[in-house]
Each structure stands twice: as structure tokens, then as C-alpha cells.
N, C-alpha and C positions, 0 to 999 in steps of 0.2 A: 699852930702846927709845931710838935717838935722837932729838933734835929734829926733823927731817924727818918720820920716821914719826907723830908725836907731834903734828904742825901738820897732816897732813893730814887725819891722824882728827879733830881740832877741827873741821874746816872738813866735813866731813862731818856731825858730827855738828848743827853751825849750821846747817848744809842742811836736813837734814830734818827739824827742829827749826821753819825758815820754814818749807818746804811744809805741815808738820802745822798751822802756825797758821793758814797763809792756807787750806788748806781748812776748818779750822773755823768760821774768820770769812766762807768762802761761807756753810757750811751753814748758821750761823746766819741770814745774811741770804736765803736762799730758804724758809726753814721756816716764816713764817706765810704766804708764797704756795701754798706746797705741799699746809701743813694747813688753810686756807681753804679752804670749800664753794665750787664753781666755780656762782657764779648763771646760771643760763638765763636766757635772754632769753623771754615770754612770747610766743607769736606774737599778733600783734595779731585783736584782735576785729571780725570784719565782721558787721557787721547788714545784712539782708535789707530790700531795702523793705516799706513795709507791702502786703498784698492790701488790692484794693477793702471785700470784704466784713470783712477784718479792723479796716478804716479806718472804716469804717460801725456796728461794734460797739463801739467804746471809748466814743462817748459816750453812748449806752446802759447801760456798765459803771457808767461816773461817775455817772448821773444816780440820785437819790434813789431809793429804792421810792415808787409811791403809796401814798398810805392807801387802804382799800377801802373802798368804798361805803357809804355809812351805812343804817343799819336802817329800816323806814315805823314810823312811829306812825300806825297809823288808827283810827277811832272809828266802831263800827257798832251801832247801836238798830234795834228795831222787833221781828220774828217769827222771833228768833233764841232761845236758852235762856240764853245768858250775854253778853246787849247790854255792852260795854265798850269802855276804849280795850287796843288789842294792838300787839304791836312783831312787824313781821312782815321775813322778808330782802326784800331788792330784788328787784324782780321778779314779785311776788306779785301773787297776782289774786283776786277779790272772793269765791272759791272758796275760796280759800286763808283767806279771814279769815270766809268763815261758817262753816266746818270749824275755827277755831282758837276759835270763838262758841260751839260747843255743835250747829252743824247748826240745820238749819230748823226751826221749830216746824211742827207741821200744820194751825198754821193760815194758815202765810205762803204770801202771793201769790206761788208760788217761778217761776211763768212770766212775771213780769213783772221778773226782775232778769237783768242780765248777769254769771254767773258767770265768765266769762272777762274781761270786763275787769281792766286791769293798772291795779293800786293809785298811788297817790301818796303824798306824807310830808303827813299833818296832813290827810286824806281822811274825808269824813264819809258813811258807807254808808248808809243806811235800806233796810231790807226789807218792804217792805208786807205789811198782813196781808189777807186777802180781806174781812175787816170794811172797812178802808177803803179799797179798789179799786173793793167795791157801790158805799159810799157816795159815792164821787166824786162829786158834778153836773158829768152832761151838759151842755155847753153849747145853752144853745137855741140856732135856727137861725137864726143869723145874729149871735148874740150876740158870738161870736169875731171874728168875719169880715166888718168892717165895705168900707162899696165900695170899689169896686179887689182883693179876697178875701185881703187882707192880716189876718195872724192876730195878734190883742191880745193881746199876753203879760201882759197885768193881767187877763183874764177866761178867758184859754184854762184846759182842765183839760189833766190829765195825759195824758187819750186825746185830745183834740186836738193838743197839742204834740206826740204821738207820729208824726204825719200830717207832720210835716218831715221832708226829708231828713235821714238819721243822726243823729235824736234818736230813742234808745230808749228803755225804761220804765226806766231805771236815772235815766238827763237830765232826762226830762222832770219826775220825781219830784222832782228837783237845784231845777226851772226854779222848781217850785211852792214849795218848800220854801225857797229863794230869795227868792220874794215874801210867805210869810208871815211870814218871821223878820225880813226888814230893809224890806218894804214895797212898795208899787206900785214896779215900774220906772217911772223916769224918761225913760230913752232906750233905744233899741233895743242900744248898746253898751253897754249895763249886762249883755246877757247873759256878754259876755267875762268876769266877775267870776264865773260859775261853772263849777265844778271840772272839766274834763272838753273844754269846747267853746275849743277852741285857735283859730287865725288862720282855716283853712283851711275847717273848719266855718262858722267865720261868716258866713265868707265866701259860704257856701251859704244859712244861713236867714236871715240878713239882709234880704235883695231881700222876704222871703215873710211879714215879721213888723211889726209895730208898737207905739206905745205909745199908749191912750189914755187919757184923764184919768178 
């Protein structure tokens, strides 16, 4: 082989000796692009406005439970089988706690109670017995009902007080029972202090009642 032949094969062979490099030294420099996970772009999140009704419910969601209703304790004597104090649910009516009592005795005055009225918390029932419904005194005539026919809540009985507007034999039982246990009324607003006769009542036997000495 002469020198000629001999230089050009070198030069040849330094030729593809560079190309072999410089594509290696691409590949190298594209191989973590290539083996790199291509990230997606997330499309962005649109939120909807709130609806009225959904806007009206969150603070509803937020807001606490209530606690529910607390239990009555009421306390009922008289012509019952089993006179006690009972814890009855809310709502209950005087029905509901003679029936939680044992039921009437036969000898309770059962026409003179209001079984449907609705209980209170710390409610004191009495159910007469017809022993003392006889016994009530009458008031004599005119004993209640001094002039001007205003009626004395310190000598009225229980069938007197019944002759007011919306006091029934459950109240007016309340009215008496009232005056024996803490004493003569003092003033016609002393009746507000018993259980049962609200603003509106008063409001009604007020005009029609008094206190005498």
C-alpha cells in the first residue's frame, strides 16, 4: 500500500470516528429529554357560582345541632293510684300524666279536670276527689261579689272562680290552692303567679276580680 492510499484511509477512518462521537454526544444530550415523563398541563378548575338555594343552605350545614327539648318534671296528688313526681316528653298533657299516675281512682272528680291541657316543667296537677268538690263552701250571696260585682279572690270557691272567662275547674282549683298554701292575695296581680293564667287571660279576669282584706 502506498502512502497516498494509506493517508486517505486514516482520514477516513478519523471521519467516522468524529461523526460516531458527535452522535453519541447528541444522544446523550437528548436522552433525559426524551426519557422524561412529558407533564400535562392540568386544565384549569372553573367553579360555578353558588345557586340561591345552595347559598341559603351552608349556613345551615355550619350551624350546630340543637339540643332537643328537655323532659317536664310534674308533680300530680289527689284521686290518682300512684300521686308522684313523673318526667314526662314535651308536649304532654294532664292525660298523659294521669295515665303515667295509675288512671283515676273512682272516686276522683274526673269532670272537673282538664285532661287535655298541655303540661309545663315543675307543674303541680291536683285531681279532686268528689269528697272535696261536695265539700267546697258555697259562697253565700253576695260574699264573693262585693258592689260594683267584682269577685274576691280571697273568699271566691272554686265554682265561683269557674264563672270567669277561661278559668276552668283545673285553675280555678290552682286559684284556691294558691291561697291556701302562700295566703290571702294581696293584689289582683298576684294572680299572674299562678301556673297556667298567661298575659292574655289576665288580661280578661282582671276588670272582673278583686282583693279584699
Amino acid at each position: 500500500m502506498d502512502l497516498a492510499m494509506l493517508g486517505r484511509t486514516l482520514r477516513l477512518v478519523a471521519a467516522a470516528a468524529c461523526f460516531t462521537l458527535g452522535v453519541l454526544v447528541l444522544a446523550l444530550g437528548l436522552a433525559p429529554r426524551l426519557l422524561a415523563p412529558t407533564a400535562r398541563e392540568a386544565p384549569p378548575t372553573v367553579l360555578e357560582p353558588l345557586s340561591e338555594l345552595d347559598a341559603q343552605m351552608l349556613p345551615a350545614l355550619d350551624a350546630p345541632a340543637s339540643d332537643p327539648p328537655a323532659d317536664l318534671v310534674v308533680y300530680v296528688s289527689g284521686a290518682v293510684f300512684f300521686p308522684d313526681v313523673y318526667q314526662l316528653p314535651p308536649g304532654a298533657r294532664v292525660k298523659d300524666l294521669v295515665e303515667a299516675a295509675g288512671g283515676l281512682r273512682p272516686d276522683a272528680a274526673g269532670e272537673h279536670v282538664n285532661l287535655a291541657e298541655p303540661l309545663s316543667d315543675a307543674q303541680h296537677i291536683h285531681i279532686p276527689t268528689l269528697a272535696e268538690r261536695s265539700a267546697a263552701p258555697a259562697s253565700p250571696a253576695g260574699a264573693a261579689a262585693p258592689a260594683g260585682g267584682l269577685l274576691d279572690l280571697n273568699r271566691a270557691s272554686a265554682a265561683d272562680l269557674e264563672e270567669l272567662p277561661g278559668i276552668g275547674p283545673t285553675l280555678a282549683e290552682r286559684i284556691v290552692a294558691r291561697r291556701t298554701d302562700q295566703g290571702p292575695f294581696r293584689a289582683v296581680e298576684e294572680l299572674r303567679e299562678v301556673t297556667g293564667i298567661g298575659d292574655k287571660l289576665f288580661a280578661q279576669i282582671a276588670p272582673l276580680v278583686t282583693v279584699e282584706p
